[in-house]
Backbone bond lengths (Angstrom), bond angles and torsions (degrees), N, CA, C in turn:
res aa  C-N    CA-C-N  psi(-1)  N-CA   C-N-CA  omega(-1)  CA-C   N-CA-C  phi
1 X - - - 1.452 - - 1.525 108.45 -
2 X 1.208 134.10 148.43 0.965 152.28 -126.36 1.895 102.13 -161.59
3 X 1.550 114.62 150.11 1.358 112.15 168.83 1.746 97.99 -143.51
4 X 1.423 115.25 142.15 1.198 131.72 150.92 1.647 125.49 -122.78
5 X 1.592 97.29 135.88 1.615 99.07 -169.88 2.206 99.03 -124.10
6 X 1.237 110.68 122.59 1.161 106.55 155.74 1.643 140.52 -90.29
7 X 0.933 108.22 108.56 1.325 106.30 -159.49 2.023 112.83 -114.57
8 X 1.409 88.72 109.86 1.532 109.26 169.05 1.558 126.02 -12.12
9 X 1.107 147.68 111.86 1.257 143.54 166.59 1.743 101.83 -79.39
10 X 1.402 92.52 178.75 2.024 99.40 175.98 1.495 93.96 -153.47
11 X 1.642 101.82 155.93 1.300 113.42 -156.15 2.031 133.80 -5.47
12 X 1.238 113.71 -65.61 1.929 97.35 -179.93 1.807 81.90 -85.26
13 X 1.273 159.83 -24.25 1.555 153.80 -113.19 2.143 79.54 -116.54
14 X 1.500 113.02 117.01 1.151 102.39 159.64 1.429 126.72 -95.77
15 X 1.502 128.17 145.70 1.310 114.84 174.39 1.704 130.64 -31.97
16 X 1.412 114.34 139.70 1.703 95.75 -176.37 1.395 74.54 -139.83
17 X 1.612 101.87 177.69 1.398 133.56 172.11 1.608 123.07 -130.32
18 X 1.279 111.18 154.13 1.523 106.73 -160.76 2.166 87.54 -130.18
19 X 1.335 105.31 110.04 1.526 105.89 151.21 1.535 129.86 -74.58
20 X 1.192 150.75 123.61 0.981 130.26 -159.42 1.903 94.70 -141.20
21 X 1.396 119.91 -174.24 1.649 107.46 -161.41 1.769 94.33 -121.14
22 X 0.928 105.79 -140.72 1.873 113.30 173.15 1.349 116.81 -61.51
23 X 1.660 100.78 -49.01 1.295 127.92 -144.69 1.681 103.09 -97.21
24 X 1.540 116.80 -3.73 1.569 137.84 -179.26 1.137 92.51 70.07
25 X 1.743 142.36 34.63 1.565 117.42 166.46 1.549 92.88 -100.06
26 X 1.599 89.95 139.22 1.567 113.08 -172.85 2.021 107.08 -68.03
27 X 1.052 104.14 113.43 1.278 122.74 173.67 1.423 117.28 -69.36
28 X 1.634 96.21 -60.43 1.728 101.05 176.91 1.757 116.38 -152.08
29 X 1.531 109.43 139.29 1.247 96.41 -178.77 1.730 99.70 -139.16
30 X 1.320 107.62 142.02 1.236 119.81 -170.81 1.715 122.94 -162.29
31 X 0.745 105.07 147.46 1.710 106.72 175.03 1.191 112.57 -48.78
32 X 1.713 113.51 131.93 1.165 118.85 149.01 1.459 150.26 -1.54
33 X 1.607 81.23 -83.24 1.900 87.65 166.32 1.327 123.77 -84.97
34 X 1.392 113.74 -1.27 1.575 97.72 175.31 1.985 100.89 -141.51
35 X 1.445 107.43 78.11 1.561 122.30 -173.30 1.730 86.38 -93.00
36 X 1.528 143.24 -13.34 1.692 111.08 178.35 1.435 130.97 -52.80
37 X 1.872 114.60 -42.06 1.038 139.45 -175.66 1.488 98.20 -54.53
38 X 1.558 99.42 -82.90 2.043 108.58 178.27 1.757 112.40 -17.65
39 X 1.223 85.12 -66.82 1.683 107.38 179.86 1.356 114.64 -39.75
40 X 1.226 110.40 -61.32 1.664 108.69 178.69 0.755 102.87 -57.47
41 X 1.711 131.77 -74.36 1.702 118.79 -160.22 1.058 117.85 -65.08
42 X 1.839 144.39 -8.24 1.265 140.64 139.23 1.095 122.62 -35.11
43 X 2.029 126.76 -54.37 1.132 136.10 162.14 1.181 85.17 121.62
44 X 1.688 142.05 62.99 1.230 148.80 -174.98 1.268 102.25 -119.76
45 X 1.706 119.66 -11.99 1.489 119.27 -141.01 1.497 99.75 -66.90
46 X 0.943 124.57 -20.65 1.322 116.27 -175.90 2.201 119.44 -82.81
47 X 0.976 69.97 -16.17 2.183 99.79 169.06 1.095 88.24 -72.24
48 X 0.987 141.37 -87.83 1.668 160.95 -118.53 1.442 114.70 -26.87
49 X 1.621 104.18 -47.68 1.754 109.94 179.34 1.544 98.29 -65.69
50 X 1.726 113.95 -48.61 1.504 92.03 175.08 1.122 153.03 -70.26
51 X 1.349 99.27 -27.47 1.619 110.39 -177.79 1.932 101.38 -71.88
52 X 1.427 107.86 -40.45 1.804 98.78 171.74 1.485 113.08 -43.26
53 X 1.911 121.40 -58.21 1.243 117.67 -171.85 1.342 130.06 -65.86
54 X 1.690 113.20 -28.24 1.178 111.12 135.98 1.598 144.88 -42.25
55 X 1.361 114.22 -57.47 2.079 107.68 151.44 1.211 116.37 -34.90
56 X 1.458 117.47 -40.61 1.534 109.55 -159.35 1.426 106.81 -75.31
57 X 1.421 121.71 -18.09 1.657 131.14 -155.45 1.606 103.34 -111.71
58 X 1.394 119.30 -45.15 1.688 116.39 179.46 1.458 121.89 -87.18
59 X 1.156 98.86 154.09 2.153 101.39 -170.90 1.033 107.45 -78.68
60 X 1.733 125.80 158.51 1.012 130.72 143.33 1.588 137.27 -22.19
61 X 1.206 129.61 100.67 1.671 121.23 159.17 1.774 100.90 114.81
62 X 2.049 98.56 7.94 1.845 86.40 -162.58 1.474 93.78 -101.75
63 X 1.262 135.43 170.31 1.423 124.64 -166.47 1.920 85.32 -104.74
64 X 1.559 127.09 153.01 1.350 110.25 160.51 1.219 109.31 -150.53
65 X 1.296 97.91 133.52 1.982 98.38 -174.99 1.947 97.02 -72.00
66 X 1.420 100.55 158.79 0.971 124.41 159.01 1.179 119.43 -154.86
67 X 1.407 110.91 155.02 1.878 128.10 -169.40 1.412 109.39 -75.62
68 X 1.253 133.88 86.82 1.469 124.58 163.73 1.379 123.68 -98.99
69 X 1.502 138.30 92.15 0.906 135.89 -169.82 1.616 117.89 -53.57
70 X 1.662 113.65 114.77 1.858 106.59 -172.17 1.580 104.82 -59.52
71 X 1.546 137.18 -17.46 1.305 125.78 160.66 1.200 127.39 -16.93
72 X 1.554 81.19 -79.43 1.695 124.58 -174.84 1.327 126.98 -89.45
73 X 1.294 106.48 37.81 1.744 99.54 163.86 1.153 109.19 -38.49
């Protein structure tokens, strides 16, 4: 199990997101609009379509588990 949190930027501060694992140690954190780069060198690349459609669907500031199999980054 897995957690992702999106979290709001304010005026020059852009929104970023924080992946984090069971254990809440932060895996990967990266901007919003541009999570491919982060992602790959985490070793998510194969996530990638999901973890985006997920951002697009959960709110700001909410914590949300998601299923990432440690296989299959």
């Amino acid at each position: 199990m897995h957690y992702i949190i999106k979290i709001k930027g304010k005026v020059n501060i852009p929104d970023y997101v924080q992946l984090r694992d069971e254990h809440f140690t932060l895996l990967v954190y990266f901007r919003a609009d541009r999570p491919e780069k982060a992602l790959r060198r985490a070793g998510f690349e194969l996530k990638l379509e999901l973890i985006k459609k997920i951002l697009d669907e959960i709110p700001f500031g909410k914590l949300h588990p998601i299923e990432l199999d440690n296989n299959e980054k």
